[in-house]
C-alpha positions as semicolon CSV with decimal commas, in nm:
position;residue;x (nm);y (nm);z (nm)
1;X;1,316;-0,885;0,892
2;X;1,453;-1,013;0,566
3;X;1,290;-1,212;0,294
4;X;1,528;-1,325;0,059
5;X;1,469;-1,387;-0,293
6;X;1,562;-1,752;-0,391
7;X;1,781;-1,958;-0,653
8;X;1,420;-2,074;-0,810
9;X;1,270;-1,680;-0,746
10;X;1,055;-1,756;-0,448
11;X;1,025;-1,553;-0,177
12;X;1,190;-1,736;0,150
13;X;0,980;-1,700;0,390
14;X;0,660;-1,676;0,115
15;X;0,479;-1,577;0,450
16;X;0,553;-1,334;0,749
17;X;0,442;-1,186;1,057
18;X;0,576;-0,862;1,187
19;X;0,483;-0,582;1,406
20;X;0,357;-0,212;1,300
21;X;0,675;-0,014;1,242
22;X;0,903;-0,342;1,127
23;X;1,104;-0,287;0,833
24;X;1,096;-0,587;0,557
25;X;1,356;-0,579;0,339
26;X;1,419;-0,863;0,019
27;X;1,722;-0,932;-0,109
28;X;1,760;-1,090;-0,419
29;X;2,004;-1,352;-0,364
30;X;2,100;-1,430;-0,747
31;X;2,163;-1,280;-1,082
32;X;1,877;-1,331;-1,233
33;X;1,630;-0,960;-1,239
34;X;1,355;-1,011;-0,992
35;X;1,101;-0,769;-0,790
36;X;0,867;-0,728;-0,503
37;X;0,536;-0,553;-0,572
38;X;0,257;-0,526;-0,337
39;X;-0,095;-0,624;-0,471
40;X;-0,350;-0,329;-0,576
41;X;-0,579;-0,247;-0,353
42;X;-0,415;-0,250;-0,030
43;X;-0,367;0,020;0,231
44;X;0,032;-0,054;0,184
45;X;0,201;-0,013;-0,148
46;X;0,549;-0,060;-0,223
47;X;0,742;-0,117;-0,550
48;X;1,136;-0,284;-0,596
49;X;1,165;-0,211;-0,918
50;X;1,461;-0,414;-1,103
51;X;1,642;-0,558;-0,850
52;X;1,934;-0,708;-1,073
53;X;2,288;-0,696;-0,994
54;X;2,496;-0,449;-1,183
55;X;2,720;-0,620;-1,447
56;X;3,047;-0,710;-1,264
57;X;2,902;-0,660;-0,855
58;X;2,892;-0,940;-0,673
59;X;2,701;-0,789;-0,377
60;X;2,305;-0,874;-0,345
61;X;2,029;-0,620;-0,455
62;X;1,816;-0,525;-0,135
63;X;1,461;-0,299;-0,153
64;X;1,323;-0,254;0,212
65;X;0,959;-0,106;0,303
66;X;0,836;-0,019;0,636
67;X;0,467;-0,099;0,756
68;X;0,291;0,139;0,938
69;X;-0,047;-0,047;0,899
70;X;-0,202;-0,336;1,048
71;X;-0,324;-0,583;0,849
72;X;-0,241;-0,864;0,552
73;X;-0,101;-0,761;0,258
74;X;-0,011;-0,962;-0,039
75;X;0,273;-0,957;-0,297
76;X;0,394;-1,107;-0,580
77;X;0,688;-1,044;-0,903
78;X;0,550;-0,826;-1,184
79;X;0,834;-0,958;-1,415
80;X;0,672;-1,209;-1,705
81;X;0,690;-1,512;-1,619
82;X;0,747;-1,499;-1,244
83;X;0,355;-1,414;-1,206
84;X;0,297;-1,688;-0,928
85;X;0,561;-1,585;-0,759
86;X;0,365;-1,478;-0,409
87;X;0,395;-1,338;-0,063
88;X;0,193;-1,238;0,271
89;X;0,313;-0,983;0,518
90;X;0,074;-0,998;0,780
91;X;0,149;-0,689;1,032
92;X;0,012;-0,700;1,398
93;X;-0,033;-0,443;1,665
């Protein structure tokens, strides 16, 4: 499943619903630095980190995370400015 990362930063589909096991990977789709952090709290944690295209690449920055738990588990940008920048994986059985 792939959730890219938008002209405007949102995340396209904002929501998702995938299996136990399914791989999700975003892929920033422009130039512009952007990032995919799961909320606190939650029994699934991931982290992108800067996903910003190297100086001269033309290819797309991609961060994928598996989930191995059931459940609904939010996410948003941790960059300033993109704070309402959100997302829902909700993983089923």
């Amino acid at each position: 499943m792939t959730v890219k990362i938008g002209t405007t930063g949102r995340y396209e589909p904002e929501v998702i619903k995938i299996k136990a096991g399914t791989r999700v990977t975003w892929e920033n789709t422009e130039r512009t630095q952007r990032q995919t952090v799961a909320d606190p709290g939650q029994a699934e944690q991931w982290d992108s980190g800067n996903m910003a295209r190297p100086l001269g690449s033309s290819d797309n920055v991609k961060y994928s995370h598996t989930f191995t738990k059931t459940g609904r588990f939010t996410y948003a940008s941790d960059i300033p400015g993109a704070e309402d920048i959100k997302g829902v994986v909700f993983v089923v059985p």
